[in-house]
Chimera marker file (.cmm) of the C-alpha trace (Angstrom):
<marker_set name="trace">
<marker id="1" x="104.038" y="109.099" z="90.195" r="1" g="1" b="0" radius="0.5"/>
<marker id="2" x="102.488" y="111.647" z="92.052" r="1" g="1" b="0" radius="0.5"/>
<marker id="3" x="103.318" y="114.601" z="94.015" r="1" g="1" b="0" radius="0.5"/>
<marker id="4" x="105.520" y="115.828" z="90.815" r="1" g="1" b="0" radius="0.5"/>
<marker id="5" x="108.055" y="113.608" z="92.206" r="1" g="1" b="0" radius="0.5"/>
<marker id="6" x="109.586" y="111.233" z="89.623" r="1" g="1" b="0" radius="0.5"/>
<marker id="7" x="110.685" y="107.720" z="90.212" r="1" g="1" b="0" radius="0.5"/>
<marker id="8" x="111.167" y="104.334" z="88.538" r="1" g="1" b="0" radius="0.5"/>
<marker id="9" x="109.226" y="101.238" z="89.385" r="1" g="1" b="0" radius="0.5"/>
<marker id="10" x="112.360" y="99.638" z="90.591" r="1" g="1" b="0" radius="0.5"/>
<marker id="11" x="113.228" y="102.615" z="92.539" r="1" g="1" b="0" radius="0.5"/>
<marker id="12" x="109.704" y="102.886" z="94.717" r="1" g="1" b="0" radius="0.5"/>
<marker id="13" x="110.166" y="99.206" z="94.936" r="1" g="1" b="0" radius="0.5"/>
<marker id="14" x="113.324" y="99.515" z="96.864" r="1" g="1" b="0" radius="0.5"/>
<marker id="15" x="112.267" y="102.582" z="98.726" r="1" g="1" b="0" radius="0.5"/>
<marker id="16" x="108.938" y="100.789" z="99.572" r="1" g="1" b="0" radius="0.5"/>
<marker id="17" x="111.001" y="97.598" z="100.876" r="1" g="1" b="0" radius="0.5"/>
<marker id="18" x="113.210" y="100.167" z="103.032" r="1" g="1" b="0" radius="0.5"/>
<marker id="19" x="110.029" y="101.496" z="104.754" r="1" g="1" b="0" radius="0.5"/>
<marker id="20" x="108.949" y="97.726" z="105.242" r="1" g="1" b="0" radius="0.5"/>
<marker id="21" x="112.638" y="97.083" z="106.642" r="1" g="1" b="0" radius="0.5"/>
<marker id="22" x="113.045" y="99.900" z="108.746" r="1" g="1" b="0" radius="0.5"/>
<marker id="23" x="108.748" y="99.998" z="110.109" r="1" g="1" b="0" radius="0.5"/>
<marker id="24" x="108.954" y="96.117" z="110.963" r="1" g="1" b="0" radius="0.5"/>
<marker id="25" x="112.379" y="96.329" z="112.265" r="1" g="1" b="0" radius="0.5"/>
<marker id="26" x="113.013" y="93.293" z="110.974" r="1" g="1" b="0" radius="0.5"/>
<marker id="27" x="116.833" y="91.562" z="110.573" r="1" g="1" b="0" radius="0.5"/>
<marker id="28" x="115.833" y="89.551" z="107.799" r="1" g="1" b="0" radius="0.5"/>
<marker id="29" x="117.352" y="90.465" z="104.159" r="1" g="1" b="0" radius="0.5"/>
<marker id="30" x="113.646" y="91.080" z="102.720" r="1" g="1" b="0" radius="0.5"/>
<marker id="31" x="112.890" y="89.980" z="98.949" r="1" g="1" b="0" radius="0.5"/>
<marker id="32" x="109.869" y="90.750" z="96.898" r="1" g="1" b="0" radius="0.5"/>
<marker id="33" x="109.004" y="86.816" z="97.306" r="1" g="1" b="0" radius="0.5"/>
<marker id="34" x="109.291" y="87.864" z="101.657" r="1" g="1" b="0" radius="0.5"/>
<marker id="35" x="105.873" y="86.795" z="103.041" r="1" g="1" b="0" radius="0.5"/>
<marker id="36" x="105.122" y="89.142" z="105.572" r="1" g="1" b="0" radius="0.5"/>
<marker id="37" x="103.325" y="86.206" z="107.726" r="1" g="1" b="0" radius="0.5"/>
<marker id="38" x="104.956" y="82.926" z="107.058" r="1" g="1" b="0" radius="0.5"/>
<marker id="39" x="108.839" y="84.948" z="106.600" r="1" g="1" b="0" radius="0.5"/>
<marker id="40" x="108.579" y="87.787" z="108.393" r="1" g="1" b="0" radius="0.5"/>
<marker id="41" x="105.860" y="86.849" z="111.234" r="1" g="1" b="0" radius="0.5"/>
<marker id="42" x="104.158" y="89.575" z="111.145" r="1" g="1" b="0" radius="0.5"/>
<marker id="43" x="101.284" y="90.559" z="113.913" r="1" g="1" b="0" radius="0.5"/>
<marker id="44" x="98.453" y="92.531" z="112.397" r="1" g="1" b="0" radius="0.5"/>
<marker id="45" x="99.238" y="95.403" z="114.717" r="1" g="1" b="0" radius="0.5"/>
<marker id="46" x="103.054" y="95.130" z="113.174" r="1" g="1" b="0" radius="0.5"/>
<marker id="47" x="100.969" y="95.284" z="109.616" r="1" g="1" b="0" radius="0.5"/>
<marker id="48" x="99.022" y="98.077" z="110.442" r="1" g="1" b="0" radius="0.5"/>
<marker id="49" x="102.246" y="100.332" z="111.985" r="1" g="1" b="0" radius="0.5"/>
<marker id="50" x="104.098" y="99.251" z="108.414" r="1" g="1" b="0" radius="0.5"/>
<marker id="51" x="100.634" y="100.443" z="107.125" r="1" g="1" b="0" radius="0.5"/>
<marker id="52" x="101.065" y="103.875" z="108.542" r="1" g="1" b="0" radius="0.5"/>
<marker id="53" x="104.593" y="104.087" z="107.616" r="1" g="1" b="0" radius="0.5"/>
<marker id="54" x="104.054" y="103.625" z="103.990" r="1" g="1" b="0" radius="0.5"/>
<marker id="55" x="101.578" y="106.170" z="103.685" r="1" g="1" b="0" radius="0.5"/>
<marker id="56" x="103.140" y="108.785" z="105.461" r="1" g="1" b="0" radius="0.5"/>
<marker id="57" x="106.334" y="107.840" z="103.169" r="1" g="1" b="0" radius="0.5"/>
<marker id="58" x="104.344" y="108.418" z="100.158" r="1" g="1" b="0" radius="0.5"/>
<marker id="59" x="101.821" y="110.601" z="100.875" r="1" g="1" b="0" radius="0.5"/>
<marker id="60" x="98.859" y="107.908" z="100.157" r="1" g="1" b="0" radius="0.5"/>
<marker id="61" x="95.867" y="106.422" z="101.529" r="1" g="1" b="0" radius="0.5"/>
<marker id="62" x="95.988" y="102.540" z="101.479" r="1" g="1" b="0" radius="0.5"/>
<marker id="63" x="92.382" y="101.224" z="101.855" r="1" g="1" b="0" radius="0.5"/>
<marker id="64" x="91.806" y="98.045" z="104.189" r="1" g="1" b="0" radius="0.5"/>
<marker id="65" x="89.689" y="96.240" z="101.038" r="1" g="1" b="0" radius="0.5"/>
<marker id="66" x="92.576" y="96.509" z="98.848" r="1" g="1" b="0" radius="0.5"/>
<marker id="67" x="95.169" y="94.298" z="101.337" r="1" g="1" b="0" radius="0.5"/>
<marker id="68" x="92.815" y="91.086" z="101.160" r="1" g="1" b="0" radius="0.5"/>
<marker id="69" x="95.145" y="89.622" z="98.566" r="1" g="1" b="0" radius="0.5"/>
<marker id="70" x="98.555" y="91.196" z="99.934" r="1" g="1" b="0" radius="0.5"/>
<marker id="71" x="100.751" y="88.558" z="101.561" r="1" g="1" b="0" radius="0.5"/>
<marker id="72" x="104.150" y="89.199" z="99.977" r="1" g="1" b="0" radius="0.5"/>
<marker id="73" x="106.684" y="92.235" z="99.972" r="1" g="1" b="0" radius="0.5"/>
<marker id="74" x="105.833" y="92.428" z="96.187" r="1" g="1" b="0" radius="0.5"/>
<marker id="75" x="102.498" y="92.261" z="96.897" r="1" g="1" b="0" radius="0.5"/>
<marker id="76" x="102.956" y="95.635" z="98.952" r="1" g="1" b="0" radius="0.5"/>
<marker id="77" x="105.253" y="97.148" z="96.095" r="1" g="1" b="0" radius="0.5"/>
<marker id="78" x="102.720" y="96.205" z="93.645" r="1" g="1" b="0" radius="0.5"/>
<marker id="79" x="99.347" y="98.065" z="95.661" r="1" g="1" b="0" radius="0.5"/>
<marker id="80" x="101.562" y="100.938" z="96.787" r="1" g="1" b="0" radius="0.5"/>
<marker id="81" x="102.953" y="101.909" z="93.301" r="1" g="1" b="0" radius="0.5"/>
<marker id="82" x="99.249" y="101.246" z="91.718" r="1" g="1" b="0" radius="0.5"/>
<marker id="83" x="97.838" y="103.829" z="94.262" r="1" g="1" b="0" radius="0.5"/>
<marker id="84" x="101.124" y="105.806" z="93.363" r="1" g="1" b="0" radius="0.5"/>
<marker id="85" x="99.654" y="106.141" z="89.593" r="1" g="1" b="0" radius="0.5"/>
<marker id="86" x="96.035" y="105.965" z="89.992" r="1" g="1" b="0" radius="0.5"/>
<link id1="1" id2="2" r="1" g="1" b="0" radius="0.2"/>
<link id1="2" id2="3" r="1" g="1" b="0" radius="0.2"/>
<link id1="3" id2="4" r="1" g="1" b="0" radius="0.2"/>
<link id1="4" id2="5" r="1" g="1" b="0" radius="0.2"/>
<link id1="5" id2="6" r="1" g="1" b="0" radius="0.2"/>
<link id1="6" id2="7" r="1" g="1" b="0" radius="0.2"/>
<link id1="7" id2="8" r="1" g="1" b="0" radius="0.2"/>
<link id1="8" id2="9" r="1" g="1" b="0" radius="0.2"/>
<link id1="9" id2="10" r="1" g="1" b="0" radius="0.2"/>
<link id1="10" id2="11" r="1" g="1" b="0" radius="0.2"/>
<link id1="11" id2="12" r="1" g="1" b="0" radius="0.2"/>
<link id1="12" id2="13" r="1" g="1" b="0" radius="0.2"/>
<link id1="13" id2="14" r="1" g="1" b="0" radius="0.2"/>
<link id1="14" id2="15" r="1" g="1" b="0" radius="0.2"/>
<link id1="15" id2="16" r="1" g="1" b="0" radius="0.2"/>
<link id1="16" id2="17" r="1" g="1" b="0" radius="0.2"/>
<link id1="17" id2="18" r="1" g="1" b="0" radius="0.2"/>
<link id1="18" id2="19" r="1" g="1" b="0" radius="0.2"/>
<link id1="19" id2="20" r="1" g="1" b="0" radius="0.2"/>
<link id1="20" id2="21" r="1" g="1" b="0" radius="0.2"/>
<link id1="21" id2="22" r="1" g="1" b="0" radius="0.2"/>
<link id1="22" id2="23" r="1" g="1" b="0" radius="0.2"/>
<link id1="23" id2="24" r="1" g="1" b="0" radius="0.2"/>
<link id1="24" id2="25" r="1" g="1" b="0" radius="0.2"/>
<link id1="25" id2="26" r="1" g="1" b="0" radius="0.2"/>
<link id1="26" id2="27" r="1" g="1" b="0" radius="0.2"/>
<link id1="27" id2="28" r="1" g="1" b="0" radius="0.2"/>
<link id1="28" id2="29" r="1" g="1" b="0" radius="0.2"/>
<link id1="29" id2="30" r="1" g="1" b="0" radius="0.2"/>
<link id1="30" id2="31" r="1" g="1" b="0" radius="0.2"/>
<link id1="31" id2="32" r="1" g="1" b="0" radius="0.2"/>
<link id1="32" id2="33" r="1" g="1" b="0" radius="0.2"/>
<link id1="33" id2="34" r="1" g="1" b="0" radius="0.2"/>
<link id1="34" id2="35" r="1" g="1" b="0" radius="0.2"/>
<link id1="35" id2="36" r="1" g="1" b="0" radius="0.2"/>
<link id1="36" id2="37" r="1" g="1" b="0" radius="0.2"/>
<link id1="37" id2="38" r="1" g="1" b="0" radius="0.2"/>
<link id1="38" id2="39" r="1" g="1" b="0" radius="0.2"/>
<link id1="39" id2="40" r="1" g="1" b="0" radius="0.2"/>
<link id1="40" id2="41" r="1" g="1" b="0" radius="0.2"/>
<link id1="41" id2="42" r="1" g="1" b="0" radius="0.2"/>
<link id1="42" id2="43" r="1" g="1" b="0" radius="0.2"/>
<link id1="43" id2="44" r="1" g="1" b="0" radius="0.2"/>
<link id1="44" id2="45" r="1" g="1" b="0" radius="0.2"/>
<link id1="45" id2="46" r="1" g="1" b="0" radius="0.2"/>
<link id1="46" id2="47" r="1" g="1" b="0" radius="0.2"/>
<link id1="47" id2="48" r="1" g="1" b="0" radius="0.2"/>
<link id1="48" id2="49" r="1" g="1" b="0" radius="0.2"/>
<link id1="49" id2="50" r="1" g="1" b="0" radius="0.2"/>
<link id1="50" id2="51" r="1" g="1" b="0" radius="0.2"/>
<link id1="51" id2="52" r="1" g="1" b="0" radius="0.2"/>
<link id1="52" id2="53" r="1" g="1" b="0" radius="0.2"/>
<link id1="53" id2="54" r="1" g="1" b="0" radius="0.2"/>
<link id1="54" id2="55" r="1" g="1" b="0" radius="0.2"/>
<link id1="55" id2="56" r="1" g="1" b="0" radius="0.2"/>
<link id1="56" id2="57" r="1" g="1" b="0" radius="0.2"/>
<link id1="57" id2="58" r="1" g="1" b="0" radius="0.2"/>
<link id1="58" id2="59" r="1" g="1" b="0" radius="0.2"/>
<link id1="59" id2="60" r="1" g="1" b="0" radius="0.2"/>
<link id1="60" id2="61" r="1" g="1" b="0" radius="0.2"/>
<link id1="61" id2="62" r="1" g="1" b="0" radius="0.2"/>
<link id1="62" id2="63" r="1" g="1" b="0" radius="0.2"/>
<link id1="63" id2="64" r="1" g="1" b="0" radius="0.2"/>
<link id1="64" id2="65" r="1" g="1" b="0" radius="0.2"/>
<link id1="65" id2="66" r="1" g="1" b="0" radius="0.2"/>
<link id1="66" id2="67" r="1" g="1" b="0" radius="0.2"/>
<link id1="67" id2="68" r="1" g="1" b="0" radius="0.2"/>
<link id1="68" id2="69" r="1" g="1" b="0" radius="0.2"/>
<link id1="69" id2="70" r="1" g="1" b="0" radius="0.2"/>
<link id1="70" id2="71" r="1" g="1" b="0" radius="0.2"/>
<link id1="71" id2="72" r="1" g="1" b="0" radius="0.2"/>
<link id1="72" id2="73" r="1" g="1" b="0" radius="0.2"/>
<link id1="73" id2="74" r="1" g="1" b="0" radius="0.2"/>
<link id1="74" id2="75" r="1" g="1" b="0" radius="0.2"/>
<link id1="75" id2="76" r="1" g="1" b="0" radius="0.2"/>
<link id1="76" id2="77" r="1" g="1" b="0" radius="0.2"/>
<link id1="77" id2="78" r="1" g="1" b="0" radius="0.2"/>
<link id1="78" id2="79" r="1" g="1" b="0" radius="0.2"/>
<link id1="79" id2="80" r="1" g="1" b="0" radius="0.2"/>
<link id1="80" id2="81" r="1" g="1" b="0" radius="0.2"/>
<link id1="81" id2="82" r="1" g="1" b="0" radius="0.2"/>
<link id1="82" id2="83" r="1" g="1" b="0" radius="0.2"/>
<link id1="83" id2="84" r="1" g="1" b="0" radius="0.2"/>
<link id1="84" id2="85" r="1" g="1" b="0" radius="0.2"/>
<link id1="85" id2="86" r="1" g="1" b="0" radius="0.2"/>
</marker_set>
């Protein structure tokens, strides 16, 4: 990944689901199959704030065109840990 920091998929995937937890401040027990809409009910403001969260976590830039097809947690794990190797 970047940033010379070293992590497994599995472990950005859970630290990426604990910055989705804790931004959202949500009590449900969030899965990558979580729709952040339908599940989680999710405002767009709430989506941007989680948006902001994320890349100040990881020290990315998360550009509006590539959320078009993100509606799940695992969606989110999948785009930030992409941008994470790109």
């Amino acid at each position: 990944m970047t940033g010379g920091i070293s992590m497994t998929v599995q472990e950005a995937k859970k630290e990426i689901m604990h910055v989705i937890k804790d931004s959202t401040e949500t009590e449900l027990e969030i899965t990558e199959e979580t729709n952040m809409f339908s599940d989680m009910g999710l405002s767009s403001v709430e989506v941007m704030v989680m948006l902001g969260e994320l890349e100040d976590a990881f020290g990315i830039d998360i550009p509006a065109a590539r959320l078009r097809r993100v509606r799940t947690v695992g969606d989110m794990c999948e785009l930030v840990i992409q941008i994470l190797t790109e």
